[in-house]
N, C-alpha and C positions, 0 to 999 in steps of 0.2 A: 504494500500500500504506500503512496505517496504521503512522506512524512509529513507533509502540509494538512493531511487531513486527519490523522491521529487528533483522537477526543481531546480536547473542543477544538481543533483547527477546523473540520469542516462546518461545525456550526457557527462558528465566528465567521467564516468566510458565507455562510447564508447571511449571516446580519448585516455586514461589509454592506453587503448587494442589497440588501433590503432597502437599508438609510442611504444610498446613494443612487440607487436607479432615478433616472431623468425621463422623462415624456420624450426627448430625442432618442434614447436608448430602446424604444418601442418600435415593433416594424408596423408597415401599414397594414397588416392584416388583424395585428390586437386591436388598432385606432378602430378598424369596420367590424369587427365581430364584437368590440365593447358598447361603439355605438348602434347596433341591434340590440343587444342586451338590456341599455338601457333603459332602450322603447319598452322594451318587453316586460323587466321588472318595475315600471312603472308601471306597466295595465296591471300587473298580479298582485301587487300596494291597493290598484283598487277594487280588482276580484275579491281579495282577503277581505277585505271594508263588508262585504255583504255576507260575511260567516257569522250569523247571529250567535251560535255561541261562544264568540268571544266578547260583546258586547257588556257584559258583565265586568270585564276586566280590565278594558279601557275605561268605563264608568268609573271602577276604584280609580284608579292610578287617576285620576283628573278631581276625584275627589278627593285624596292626599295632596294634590297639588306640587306646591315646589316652587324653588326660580326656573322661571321661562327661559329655558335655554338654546330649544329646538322645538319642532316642528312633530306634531303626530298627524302622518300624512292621514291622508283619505278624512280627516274629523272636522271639515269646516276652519280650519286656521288656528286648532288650539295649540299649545307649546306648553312643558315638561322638562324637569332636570335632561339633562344630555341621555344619562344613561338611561332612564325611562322612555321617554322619547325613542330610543334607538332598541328597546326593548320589542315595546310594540308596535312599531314600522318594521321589523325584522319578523315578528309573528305574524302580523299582514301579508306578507309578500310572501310565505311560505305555505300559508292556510289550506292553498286550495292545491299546492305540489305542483306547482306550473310553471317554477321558473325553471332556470336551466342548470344544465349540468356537464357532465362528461369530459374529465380531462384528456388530450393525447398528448401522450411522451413517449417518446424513440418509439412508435408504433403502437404502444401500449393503450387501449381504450380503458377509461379507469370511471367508473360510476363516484359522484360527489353532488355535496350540495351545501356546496361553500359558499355558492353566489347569492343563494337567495338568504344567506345573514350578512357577507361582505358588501352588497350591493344597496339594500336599503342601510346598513349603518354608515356606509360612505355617505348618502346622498345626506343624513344627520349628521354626521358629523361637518358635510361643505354647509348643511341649513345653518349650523354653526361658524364656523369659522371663515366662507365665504371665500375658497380657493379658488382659482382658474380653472379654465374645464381642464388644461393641459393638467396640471397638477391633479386635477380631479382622478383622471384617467389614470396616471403613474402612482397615485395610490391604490386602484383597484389593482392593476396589472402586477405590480410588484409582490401586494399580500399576495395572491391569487401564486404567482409564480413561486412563491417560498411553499406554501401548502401543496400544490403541486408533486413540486421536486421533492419534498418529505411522506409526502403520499408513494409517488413511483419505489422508493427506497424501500418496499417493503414487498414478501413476494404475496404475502396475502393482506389486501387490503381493505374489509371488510372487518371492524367496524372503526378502522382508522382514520376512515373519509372521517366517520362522525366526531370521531375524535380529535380533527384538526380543525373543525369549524371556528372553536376558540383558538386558536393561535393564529388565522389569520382573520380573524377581529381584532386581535390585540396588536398584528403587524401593521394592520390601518389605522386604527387610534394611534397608535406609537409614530406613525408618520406625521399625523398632524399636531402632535404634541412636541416634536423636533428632537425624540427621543437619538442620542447616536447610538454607535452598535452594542458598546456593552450596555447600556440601558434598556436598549431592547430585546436583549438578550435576556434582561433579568424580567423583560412586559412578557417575553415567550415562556418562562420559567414558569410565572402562578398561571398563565396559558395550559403548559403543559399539566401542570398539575392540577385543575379546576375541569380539566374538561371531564365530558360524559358524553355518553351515546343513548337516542332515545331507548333501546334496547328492547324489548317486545313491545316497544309501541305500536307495530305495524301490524305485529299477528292481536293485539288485543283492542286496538281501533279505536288510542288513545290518545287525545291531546298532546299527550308529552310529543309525539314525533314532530308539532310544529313549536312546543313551549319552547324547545329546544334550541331550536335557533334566534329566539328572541334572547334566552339568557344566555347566550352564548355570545348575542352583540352587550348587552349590558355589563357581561364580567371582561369582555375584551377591552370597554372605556376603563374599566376598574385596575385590570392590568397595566395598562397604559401608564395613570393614575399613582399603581405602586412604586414604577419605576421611576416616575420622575419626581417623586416623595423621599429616596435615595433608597427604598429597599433591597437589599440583595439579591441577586436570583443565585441558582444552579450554575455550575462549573460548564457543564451542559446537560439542555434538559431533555433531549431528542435521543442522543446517543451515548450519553453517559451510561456510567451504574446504576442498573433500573430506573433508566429514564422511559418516557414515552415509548419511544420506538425501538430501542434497545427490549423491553419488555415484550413488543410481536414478534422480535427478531428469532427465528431458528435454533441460531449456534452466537455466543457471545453478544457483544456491545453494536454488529454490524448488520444491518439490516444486508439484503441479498444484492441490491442495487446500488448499495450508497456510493461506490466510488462514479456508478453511471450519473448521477445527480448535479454531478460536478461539471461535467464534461464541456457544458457549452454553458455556462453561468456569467450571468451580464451578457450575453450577445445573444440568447434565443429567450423570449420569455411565451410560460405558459399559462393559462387561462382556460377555463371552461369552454367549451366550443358547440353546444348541441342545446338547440330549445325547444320546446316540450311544443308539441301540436297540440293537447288535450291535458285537462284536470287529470293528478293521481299518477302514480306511477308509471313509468316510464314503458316496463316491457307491456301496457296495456295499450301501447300506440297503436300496435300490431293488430289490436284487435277490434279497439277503434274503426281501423282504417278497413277491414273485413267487413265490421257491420256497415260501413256505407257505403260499402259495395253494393250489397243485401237489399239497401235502405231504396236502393239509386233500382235496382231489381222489380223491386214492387213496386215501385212509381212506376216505372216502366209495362208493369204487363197490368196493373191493375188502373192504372191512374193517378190513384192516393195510396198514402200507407194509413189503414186503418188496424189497429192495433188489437182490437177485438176479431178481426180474421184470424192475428196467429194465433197459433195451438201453442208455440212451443220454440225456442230459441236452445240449440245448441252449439255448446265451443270445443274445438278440436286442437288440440298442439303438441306439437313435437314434441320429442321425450330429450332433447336436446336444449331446451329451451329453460330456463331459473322462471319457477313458480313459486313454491314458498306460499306467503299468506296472500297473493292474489287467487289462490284456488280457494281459499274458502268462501263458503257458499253465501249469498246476500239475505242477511238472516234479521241486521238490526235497523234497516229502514233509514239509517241517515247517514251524513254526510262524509264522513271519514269511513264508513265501510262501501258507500258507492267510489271514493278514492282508489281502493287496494282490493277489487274485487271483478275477474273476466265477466262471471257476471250481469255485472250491473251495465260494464263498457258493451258487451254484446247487448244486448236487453235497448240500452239505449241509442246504440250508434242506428241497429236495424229500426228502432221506431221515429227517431229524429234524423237521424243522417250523421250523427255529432252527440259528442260529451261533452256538454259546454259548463262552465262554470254557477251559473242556474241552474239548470238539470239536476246538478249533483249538492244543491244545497239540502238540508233535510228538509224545509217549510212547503221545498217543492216536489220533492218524492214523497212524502206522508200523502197529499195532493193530487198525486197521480196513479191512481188504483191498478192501471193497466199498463205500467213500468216496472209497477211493486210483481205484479204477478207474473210479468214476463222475466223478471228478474232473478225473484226468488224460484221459479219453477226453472230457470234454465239450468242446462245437466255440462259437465265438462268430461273430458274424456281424452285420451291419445291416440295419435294415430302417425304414421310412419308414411311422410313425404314421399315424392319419388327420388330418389338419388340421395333420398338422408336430409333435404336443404331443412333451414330451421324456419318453419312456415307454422299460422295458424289456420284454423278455418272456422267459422260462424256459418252454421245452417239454420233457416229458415221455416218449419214444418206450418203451412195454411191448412185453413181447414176445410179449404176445399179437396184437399190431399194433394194440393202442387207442396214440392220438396224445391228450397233455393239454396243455395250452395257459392260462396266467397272464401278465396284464400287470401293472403297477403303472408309477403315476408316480414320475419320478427325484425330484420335488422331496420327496415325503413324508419324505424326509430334515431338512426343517427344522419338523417340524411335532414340537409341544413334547410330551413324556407327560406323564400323568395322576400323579399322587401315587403310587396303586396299582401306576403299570408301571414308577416310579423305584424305589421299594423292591424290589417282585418281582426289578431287575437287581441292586440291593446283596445282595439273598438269595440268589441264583444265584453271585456271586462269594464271598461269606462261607462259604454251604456248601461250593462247591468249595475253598475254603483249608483249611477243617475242622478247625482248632485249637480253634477257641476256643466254647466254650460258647454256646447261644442265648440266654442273659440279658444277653451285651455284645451281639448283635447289637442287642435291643430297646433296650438302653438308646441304644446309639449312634443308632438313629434318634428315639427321641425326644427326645436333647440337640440332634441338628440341626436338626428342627422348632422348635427355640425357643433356638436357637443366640444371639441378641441377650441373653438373660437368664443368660446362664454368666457368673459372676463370674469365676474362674479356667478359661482353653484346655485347661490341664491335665486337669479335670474329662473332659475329652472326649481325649486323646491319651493317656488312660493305658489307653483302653479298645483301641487300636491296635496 
């Protein structure tokens, strides 16, 4: 091993890069795939807004109040301590599972979901402190790239996505707090050691999997916080003795890939790259996109899709394919089990065409008697491709005894939208929130399309 990266040289040499990446240091394909993003997590800032049961929570926290520090987007103009504020903009944007994800490194496709706590605590933190979009951006890019490169460093990284969430919360606080590297070193320390992973929140259809990313921005301003308070941190807290990543690691202090993490540091940065066409879990895209095959079927031979002709919705998938707690069956009627459930995605793609972030709140599936029952009755099952490919298939059963039949490949899940089908999802979530006027929606999209020339963040988070 290159002695330069013996414990802590290689994590000293991540903080180096962290506290000194520049917005020049960026190629132009971070500048366009973070200005997508942003369009993006700002519609899901206000899809989240219409999750009634969080309601409750922003109610407290506005009733403990505090100094107005920052902005709680999607709430009519209210503002909150920093870290509160950055609490529940970060709960929002993740409510409904829509924003984006997927790192690639040296080929590696790696599932995360960094962005949607990095990306609204950035825009609280600029409601704050009022950076340049340039600076805006080279804060996201840079957390994002440190989380990344400590993510790849592992050969199994499942549930260390979760577990980096807080470290790069606290590598973007610590940017705009002007923390340098050993201080931030010591903001990655109670990072490392504070985080958590929702951990059955998925199979048990709980809250915690989006709580999670709210306190995950709020201990990241705290971290921040400690270090520039003079705290100590860890010698190192990633690859140390029973550090973080030293703990998933195999064999000793080194995870499998650590020396690849180094390789091209300051000259390539990485960032999440893939954004969700539909509410909920990601391999549900697949199936999504199956039922409105189905959906586009029945308009076709019948005219309308009337929902009292099916009998019966079935889903097919390769045994090659990660299921897990999207097979269980749609049993509790609301919001977060139509999230993590093929059922509910087949059920509705074939009766709507589309899982839209309405669809799947509970006020509107309680609501909809002939979703609930195409839902709950649909059956899952496998079945073996031609050639092995990792495909799904959603069938049809009318009751007139016609049988309709859709495949789609599971991978079309990482395949990028168009300009046109990113806005279309901010306009689907903007109108369902339906406060605010259509002249912020336009403006909001066209500050993010040119997001690098905002002088002041604020210019764009007041529209929020």
């Amino acid at each position: 091993m290159d002695e330069r990266l013996i414990s802590p040289g290689g994590t000293d040499a991540l903080c180096e890069n962290l506290v000194n990446t520049a917005y020049e240091d960026l190629s132009e394909e971070n500048v366009r795939i973070f200005r997508d993003r942003l369009l993006d997590m700002a519609g899901c800032i206000f899809g989240g807004a219409t999750v009634k049961e969080n309601d409750f929570l922003e109610e407290r926290y506005l009733q403990w109040g505090g100094k107005e520090e920052a902005r709680v987007f999607a709430s009519g103009g209210k503002r909150l301590p920093l870290p509160n504020a950055a609490m529940l903009n970060a709960l929002k944007a993740r409510s409904n599972d829509y924003g984006s994800m997927l790192f690639k490194i040296h080929g590696a496709a790696m599932p995360s979901h960094v962005g949607e706590t990095l990306l609204p605590l950035n825009l609280t933190l600029a409601d704050h402190f009022g950076p340049s979009g340039r600076q805006f951006i080279a804060n996201n890019v840079a957390s994002e790239d440190l989380a990344g490169r400590l993510l790849f460093s592992l050969k199994v990284r499942m549930p260390a996505d979760m577990l980096l969430i807080t470290s790069a919360a606290a590598a973007v606080a610590g940017r705009y707090y002007g923390l340098d590297a050993a201080q931030m070193k010591s903001a990655l320390s109670y990072a490392a050691t504070n985080a958590t992973d929702p951990a059955g929140a998925y199979y048990n259809y709980s809250e915690e999997l989006y709580l999670h990313n709210g306190v995950s921005a709020q201990t990241g301003i705290m971290c921040a916080e400690y270090a520039r308070g003079g705290w100590r941190g860890f010698t190192d807290p990633y690859f140390g003795r029973s550090a973080l990543l030293s703990k998933n690691a195999e064999d000793g202090e080194y995870p499998e890939n650590y020396e690849a993490i180094f390789s091209d540091l300051g000259k390539v940065y990485y960032t999440e790259c893939a954004i969700k066409k539909f509410p909920g879990g990601i391999p549900m895209t697949s199936v999504a996109f199956a039922g409105r095959k189905l959906h586009q079927m029945i308009l076709d031979r019948y005219g309308s899709v009337d929902p009292e002709k099916i009998a019966c919705v079935h889903f097919f998938a390769s045994r090659r394919i990660f299921h897990g707690y999207y097979s269980n069956p749609f049993v509790l009627r609301n919001h977060l089990n139509a999230l993590f459930a093929y059922h509910f995605a087949a059920a509705s793609s074939v009766m709507y065409g589309v899982v839209s972030v309405k669809t799947v709140q509970t006020e509107a599936i309680m609501a909809d008697k002939e979703l609930v029952r195409l839902a709950e009755e649909a059956t899952m099952d496998f079945y073996e491709p031609a050639g092995g490919a990792p495909l799904v298939k959603v069938v049809a059963e009318m009751k007139d005894g016609t049988t309709l039949e859709a495949e789609e490949s599971f991978m079309i899940m990482e395949d990028y939208p168009s300009r046109d089908v990113i806005i279309a999802k901010f306009m689907d979530q903007f109108n369902a929130y339906g406060k605010l006027p259509a002249s912020h929606a336009e403006k909001i999209i066209e500050l993010a399309g040119r997001v690098e020339e905002i002088g002041d963040m604020r210019e764009f988070t007041e529209l929020l």
